[in-house]
Each structure stands twice: as C-alpha cells, then as structure tokens.
C-alpha positions in Angstrom: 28.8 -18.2 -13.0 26.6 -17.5 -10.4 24.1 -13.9 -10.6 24.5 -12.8 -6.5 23.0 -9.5 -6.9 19.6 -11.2 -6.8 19.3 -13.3 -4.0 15.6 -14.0 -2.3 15.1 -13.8 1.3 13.1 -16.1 3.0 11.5 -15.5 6.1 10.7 -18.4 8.5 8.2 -17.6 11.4 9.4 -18.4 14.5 8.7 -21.1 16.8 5.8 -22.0 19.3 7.0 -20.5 22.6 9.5 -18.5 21.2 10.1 -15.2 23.3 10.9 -13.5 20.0 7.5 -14.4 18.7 4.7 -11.6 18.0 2.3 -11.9 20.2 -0.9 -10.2 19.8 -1.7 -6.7 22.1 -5.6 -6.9 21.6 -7.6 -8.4 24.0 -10.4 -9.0 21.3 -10.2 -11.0 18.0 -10.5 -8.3 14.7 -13.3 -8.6 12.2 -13.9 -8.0 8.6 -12.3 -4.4 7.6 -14.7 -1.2 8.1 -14.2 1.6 5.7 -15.9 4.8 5.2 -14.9 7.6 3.0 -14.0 11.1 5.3 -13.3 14.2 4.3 -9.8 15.3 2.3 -7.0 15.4 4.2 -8.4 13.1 7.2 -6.8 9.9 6.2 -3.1 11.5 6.5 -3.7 13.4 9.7 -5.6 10.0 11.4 -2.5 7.8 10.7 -0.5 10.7 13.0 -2.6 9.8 15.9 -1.2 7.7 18.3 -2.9 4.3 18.6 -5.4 5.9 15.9 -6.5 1.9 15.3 -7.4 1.4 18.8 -9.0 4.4 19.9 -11.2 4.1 16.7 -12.3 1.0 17.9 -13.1 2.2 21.0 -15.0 5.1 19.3 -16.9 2.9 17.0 -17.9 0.2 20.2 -19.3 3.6 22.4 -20.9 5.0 18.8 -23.0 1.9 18.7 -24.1 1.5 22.7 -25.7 4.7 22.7 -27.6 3.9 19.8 -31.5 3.9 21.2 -32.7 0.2 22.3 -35.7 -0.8 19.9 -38.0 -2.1 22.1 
C-alpha cells in the first residue's frame, strides 16, 4: 500500500534559452551581504518600500562617492 499524502516535489530548472527562464533585472553582479543593525521598527517598514533592495544600493554607491578623496 502505497502512503500518497506525502509525495516530494521536485523542481527542475529550466532550460538554456527558455523564455520562461529567470533572467536577472540587475545590470551589476551582487556581492557578499551587507548588514547593519537600525533602529526598532526599521526592518518591517524598509521591506514596504518599493524596490527597497535597489534603491539601497543606490544609496549605499552615492554614500560612498562623496566620501572625501585622500590625497
């Protein structure tokens, strides 16, 4: 007798050249995580941003250029 109620799904990525494929939105590759503890509260309210990811990014990229030149 055979147990049905447990039956494991196994999910094959698709293809090369699939149009179903994910394909990646970011025109730069993504590095080692960056984390930082903020205040209570922010980590909830940040994840109802949208495109919170990318425009952090894009703060953390203008944060560091106007960082003085060392000279």
């Amino acid at each position: 007798m055979h147990d049905n109620k447990h039956k494991t799904l196994v999910s094959m990525p698709f293809e090369k050249n699939n149009p179903h494929r994910y394909t990646r939105k970011l025109k730069r590759p993504l590095g080692k995580m960056i984390g930082f503890r903020g205040y209570e509260g922010q980590s909830e309210q940040l994840k109802t941003v949208p495109n919170w990811q990318e425009r952090l990014r894009q703060f953390v990229d203008q944060l560091i250029c106007d960082l003085p030149k060392n000279e």
